[in-house]
Residue frames as a rotation matrix with the C-alpha (Angstrom) as fourth column:
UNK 1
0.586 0.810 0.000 0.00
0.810 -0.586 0.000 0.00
0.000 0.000 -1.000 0.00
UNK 2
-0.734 -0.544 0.406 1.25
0.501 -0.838 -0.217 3.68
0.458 0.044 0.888 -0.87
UNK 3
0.422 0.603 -0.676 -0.05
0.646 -0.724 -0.243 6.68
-0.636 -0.334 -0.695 0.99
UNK 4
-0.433 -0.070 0.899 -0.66
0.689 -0.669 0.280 9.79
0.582 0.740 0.338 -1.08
UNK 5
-0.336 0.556 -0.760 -1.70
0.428 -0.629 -0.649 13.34
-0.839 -0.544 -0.026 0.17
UNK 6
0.092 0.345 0.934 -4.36
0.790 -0.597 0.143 14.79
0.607 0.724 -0.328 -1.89
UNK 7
-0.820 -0.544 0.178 -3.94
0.521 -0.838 -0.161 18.38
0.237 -0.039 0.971 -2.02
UNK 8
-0.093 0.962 -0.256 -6.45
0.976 0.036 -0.217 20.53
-0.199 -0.270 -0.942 -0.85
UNK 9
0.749 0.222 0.624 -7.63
0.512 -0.792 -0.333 24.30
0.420 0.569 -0.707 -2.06
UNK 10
0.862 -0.479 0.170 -4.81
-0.479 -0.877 -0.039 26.35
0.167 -0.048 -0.985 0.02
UNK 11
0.492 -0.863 0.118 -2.00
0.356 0.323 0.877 23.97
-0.794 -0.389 0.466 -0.61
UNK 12
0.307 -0.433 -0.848 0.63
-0.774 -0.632 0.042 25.54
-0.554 0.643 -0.529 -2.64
UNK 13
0.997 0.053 0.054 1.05
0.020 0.502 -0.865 23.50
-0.073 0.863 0.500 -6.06
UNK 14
0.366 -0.885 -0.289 4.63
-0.654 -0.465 0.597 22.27
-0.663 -0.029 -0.748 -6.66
UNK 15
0.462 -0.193 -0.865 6.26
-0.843 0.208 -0.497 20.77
0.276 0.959 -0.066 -9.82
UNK 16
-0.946 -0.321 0.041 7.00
-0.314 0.880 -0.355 17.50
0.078 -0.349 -0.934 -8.01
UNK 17
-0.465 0.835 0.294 3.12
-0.402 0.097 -0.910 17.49
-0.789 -0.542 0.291 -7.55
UNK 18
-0.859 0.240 0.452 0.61
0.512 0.390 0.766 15.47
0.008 0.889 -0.458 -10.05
UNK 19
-0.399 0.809 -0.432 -2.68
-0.571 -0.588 -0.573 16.30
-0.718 0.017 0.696 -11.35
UNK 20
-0.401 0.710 0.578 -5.95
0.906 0.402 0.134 14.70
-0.137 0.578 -0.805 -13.39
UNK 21
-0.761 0.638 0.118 -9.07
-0.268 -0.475 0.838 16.46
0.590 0.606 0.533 -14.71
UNK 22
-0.737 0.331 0.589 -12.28
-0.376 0.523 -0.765 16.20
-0.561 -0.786 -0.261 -12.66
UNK 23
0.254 0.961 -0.107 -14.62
-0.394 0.002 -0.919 15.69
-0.883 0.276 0.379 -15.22
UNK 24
-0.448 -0.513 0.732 -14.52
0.382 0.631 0.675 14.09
-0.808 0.582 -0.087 -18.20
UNK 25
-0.503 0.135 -0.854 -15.65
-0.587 -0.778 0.223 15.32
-0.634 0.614 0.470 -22.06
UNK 26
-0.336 0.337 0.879 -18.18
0.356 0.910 -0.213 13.21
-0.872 0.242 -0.426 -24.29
UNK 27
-0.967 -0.001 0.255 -18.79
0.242 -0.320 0.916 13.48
0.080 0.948 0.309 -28.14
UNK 28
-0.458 0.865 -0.207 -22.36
-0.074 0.196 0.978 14.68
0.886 0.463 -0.026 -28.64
UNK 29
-0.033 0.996 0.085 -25.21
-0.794 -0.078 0.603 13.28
0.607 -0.048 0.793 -27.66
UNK 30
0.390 -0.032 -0.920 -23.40
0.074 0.997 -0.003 9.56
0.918 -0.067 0.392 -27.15
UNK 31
0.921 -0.111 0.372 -21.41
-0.368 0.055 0.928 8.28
-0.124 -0.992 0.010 -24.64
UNK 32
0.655 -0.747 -0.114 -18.36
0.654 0.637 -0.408 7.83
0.377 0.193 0.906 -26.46
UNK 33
0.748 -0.591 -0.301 -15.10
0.192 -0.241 0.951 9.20
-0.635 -0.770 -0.067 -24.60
UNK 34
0.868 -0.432 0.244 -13.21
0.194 -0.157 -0.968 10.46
0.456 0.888 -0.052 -26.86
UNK 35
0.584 -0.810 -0.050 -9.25
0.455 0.275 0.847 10.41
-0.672 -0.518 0.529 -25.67
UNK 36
-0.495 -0.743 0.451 -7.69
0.858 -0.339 0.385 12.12
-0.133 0.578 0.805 -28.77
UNK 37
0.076 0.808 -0.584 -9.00
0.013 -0.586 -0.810 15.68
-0.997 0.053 -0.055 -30.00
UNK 38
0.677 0.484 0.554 -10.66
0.567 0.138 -0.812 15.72
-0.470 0.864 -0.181 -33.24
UNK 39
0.980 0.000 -0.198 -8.75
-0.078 -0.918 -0.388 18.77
-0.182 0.396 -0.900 -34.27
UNK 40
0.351 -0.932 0.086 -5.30
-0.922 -0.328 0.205 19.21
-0.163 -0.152 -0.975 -32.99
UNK 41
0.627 -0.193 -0.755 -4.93
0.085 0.980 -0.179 15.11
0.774 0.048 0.631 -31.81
UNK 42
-0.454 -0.448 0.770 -3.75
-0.649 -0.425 -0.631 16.58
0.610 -0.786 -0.098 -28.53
UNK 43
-0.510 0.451 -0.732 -4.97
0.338 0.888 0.311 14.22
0.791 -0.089 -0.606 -25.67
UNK 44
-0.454 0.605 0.655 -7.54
-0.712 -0.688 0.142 14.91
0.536 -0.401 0.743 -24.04
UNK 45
0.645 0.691 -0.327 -9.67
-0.528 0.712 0.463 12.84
0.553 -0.126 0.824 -21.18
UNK 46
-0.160 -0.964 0.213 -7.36
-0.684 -0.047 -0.728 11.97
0.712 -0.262 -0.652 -18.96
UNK 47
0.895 0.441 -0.070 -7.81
-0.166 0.475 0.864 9.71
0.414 -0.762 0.498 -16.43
UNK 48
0.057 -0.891 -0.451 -3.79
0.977 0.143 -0.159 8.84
0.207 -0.431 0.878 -15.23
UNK 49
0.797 0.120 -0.592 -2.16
0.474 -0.732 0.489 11.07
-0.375 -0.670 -0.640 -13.30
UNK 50
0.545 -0.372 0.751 0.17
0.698 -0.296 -0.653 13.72
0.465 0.880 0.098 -15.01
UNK 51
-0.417 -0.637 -0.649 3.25
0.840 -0.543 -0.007 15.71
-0.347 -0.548 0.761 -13.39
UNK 52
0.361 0.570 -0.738 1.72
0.618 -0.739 -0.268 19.54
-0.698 -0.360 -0.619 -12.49
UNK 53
-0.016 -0.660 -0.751 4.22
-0.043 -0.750 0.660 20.91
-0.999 0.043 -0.016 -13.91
UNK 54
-0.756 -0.140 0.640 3.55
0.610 0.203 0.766 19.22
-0.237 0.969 -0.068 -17.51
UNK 55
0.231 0.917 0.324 -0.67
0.870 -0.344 0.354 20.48
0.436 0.200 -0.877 -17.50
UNK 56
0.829 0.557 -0.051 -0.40
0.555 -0.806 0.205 23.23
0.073 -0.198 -0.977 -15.16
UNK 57
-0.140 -0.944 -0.300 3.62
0.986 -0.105 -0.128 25.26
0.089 -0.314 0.945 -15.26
UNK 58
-0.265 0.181 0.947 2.01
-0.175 -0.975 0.137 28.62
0.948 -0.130 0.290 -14.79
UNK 59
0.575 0.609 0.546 0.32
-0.521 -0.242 0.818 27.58
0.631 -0.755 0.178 -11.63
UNK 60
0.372 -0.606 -0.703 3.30
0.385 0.790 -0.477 25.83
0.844 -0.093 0.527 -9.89
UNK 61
-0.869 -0.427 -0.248 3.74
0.466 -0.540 -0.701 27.87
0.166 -0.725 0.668 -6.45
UNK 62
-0.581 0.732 0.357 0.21
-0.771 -0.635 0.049 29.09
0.262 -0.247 0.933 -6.33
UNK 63
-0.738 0.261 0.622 -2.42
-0.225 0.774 -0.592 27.31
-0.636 -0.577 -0.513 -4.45
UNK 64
-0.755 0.605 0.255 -4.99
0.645 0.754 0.123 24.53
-0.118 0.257 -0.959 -5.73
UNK 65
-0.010 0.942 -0.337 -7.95
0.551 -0.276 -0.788 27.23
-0.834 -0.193 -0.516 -4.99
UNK 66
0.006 -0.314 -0.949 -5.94
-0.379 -0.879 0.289 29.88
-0.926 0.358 -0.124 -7.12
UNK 67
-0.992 0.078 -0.096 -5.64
-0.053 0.425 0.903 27.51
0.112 0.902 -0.418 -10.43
UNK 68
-0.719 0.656 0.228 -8.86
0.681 0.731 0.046 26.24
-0.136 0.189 -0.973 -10.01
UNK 69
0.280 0.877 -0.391 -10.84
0.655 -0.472 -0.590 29.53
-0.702 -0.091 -0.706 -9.97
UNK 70
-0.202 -0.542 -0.816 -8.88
-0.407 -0.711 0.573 31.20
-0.891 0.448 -0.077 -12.58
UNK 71
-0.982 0.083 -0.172 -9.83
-0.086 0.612 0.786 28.30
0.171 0.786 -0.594 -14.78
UNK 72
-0.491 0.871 0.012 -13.41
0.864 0.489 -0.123 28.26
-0.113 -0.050 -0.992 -13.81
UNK 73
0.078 0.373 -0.925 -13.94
0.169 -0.919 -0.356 31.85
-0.983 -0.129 -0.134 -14.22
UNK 74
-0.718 -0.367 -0.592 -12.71
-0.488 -0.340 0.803 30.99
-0.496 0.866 0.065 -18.10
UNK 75
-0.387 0.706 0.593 -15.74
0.689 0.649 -0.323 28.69
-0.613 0.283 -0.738 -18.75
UNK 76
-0.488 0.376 -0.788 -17.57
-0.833 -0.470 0.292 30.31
-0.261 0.799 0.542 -21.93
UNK 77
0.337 0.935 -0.112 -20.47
-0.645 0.142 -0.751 28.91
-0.686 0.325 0.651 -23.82
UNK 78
0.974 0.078 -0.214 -19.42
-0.223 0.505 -0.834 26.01
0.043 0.860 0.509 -26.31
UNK 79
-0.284 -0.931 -0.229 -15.69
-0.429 0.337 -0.838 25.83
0.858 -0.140 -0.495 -24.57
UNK 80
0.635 0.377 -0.674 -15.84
-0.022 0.881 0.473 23.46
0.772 -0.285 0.568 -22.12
UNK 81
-0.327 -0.934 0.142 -12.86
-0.430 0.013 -0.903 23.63
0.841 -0.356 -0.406 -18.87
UNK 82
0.608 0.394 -0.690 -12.45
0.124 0.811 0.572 21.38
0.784 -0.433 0.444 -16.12
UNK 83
0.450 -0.674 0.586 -10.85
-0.834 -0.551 0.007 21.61
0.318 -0.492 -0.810 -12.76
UNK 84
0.408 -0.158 -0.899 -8.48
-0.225 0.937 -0.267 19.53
0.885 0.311 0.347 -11.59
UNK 85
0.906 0.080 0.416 -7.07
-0.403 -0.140 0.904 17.52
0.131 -0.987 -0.095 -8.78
UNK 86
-0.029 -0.959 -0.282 -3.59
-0.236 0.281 -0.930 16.89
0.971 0.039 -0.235 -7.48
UNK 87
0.979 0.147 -0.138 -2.10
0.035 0.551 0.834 15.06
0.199 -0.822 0.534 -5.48
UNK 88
0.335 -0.942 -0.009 1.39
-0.931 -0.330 -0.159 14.30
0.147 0.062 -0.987 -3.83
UNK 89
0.316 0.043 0.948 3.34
-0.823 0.509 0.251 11.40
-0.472 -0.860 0.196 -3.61
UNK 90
-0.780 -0.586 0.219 5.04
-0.330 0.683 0.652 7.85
-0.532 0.436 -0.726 -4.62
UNK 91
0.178 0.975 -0.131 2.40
-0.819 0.073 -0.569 7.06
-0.545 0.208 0.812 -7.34
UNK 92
-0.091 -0.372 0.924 2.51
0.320 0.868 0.381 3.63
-0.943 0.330 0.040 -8.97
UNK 93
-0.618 -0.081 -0.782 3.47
-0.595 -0.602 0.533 4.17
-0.514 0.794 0.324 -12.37
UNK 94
-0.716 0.466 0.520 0.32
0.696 0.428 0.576 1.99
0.046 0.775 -0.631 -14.09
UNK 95
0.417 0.799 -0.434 -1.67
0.813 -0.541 -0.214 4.84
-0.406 -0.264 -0.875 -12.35
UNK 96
-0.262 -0.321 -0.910 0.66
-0.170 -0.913 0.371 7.82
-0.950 0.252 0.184 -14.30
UNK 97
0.610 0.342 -0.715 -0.19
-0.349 -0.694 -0.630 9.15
-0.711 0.634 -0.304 -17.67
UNK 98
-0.377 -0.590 0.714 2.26
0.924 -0.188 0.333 8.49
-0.063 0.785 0.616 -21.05
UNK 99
0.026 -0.143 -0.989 3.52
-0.066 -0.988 0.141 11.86
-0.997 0.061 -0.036 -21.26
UNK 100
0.947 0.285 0.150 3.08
0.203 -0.167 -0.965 12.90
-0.250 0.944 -0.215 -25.46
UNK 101
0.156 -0.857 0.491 6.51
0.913 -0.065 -0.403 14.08
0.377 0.511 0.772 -27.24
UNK 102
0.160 -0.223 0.962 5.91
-0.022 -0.975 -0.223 17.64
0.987 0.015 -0.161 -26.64
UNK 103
0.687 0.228 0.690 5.25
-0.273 -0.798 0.537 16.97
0.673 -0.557 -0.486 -23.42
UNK 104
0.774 -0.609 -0.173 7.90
0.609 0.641 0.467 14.64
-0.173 -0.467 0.867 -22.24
UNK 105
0.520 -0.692 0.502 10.56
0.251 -0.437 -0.863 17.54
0.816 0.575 -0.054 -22.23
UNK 106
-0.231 -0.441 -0.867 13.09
0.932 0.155 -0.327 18.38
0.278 -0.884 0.375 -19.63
UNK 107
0.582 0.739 0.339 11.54
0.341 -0.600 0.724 20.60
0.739 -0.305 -0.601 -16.98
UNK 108
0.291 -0.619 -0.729 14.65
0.950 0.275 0.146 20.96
0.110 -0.735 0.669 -14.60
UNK 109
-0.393 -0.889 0.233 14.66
0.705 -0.454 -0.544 24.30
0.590 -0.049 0.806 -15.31
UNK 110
0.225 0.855 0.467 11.39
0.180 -0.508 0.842 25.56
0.958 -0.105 -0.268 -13.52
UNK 111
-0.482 -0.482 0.731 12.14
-0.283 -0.704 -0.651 27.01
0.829 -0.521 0.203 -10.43
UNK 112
-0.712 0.170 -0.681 11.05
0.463 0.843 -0.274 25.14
0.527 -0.510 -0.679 -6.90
């Protein structure tokens, strides 16, 4: 068994820290999950967990409440945004994301 600390609205986000989506996105009308976007082929739908620093590197030192209302205050008709949750800790890696090309880059220089 690992222990994890989920994060909570006035911990401060750090780039050792992970993060998901809470919600998911569905095509339509259906119930299919779509995992790639139509457009770009960016991934989308997450469900694994994803280093903070890859989704969120603007919000790295600001707290969980601060990302999350800055993004919920961008919601707009026909755009969709989701908030998300992080956690800290030894995560087993079947439970982490595959990081894309772009995003699998070296992050060593972001400040702590």
């Amino acid at each position: 068994m690992r222990t994890i600390q989920l994060l909570e609205g006035d911990d401060i986000i750090q780039k050792t820290d992970w993060c998901r989506p809470l919600s998911l996105v569905f095509t339509g009308q259906s119930d299919y999950l779509e995992t790639n976007n139509t457009y770009g082929g960016s991934p989308m739908n997450r469900c694994g967990w994803i280093p903070a620093y890859v989704i969120c590197p603007y919000y790295v030192g600001k707290t969980v409440d601060e990302k999350n209302k800055i993004v919920s205050t961008s919601n707009r008709p026909m755009t969709e945004v989701t908030l998300y949750e992080f956690v800290r800790g030894d995560l087993p890696d079947a439970h982490i994301e595959k990081l894309t090309d772009e995003e699998n880059i070296d992050y060593t220089e972001l400040g702590e």
